[in-house]
C-alpha positions in Angstrom: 0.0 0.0 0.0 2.7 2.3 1.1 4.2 2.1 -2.7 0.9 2.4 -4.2 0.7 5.9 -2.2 4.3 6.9 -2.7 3.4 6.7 -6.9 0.3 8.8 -6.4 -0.2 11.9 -7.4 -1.3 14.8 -5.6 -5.0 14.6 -7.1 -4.9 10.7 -7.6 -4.5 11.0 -3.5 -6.5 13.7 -2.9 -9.6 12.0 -4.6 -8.9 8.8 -2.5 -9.4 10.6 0.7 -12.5 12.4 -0.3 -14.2 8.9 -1.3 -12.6 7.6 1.9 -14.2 10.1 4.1 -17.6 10.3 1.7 -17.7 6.1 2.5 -17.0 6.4 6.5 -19.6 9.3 6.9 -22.0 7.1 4.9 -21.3 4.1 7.2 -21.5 6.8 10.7 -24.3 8.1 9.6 -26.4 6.6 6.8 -28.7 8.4 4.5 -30.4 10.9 6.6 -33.3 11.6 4.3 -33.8 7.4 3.8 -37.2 7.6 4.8 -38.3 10.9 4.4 -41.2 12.2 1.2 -41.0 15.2 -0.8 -43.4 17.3 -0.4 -45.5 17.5 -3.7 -44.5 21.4 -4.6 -41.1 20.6 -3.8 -41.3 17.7 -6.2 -43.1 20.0 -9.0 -40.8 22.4 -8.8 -38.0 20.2 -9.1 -39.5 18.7 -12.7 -40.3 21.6 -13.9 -36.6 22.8 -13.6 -35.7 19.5 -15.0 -37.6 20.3 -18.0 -36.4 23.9 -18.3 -32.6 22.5 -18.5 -33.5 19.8 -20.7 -35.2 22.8 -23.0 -32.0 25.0 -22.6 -34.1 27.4 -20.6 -31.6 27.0 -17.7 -28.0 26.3 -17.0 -24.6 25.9 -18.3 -22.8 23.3 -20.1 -20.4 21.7 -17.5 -17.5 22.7 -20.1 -18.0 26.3 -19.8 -18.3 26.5 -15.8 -15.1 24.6 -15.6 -13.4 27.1 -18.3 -15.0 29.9 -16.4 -13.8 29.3 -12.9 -10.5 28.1 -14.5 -10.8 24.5 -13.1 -9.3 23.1 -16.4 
């Protein structure tokens, strides 16, 4: 293991420990809305912005966020 993490790199390693972490705090503490119902205007609202993207009404291309915040 200590090889494997000796040829890393920084991002390789960094994206290790955030699924690490993401994995134990799923194991601590579950799903916390497992359970739980949207409430039907919540649910509405939420397909009718699905359809607006899907239109082009709303949002950005992933692409042009990350060239925009300089992420690529």
């Amino acid at each position: 293991m200590t090889n494997a993490v000796l040829q890393m790199t920084p991002e390789e390693l960094k994206d290790m420990i955030e699924t690490l972490i993401e994995q134990k705090l799923m194991e601590m503490f579950g799903n916390l809305d497992d359970g739980l119902e949207l409430q039907e205007r919540v649910y509405q609202r939420l397909l009718r912005q699905k359809q607006a993207v899907i239109a082009g009404e709303r949002g950005q291309p992933f692409a042009e966020v990350v060239q925009q915040l300089n992420l690529g």
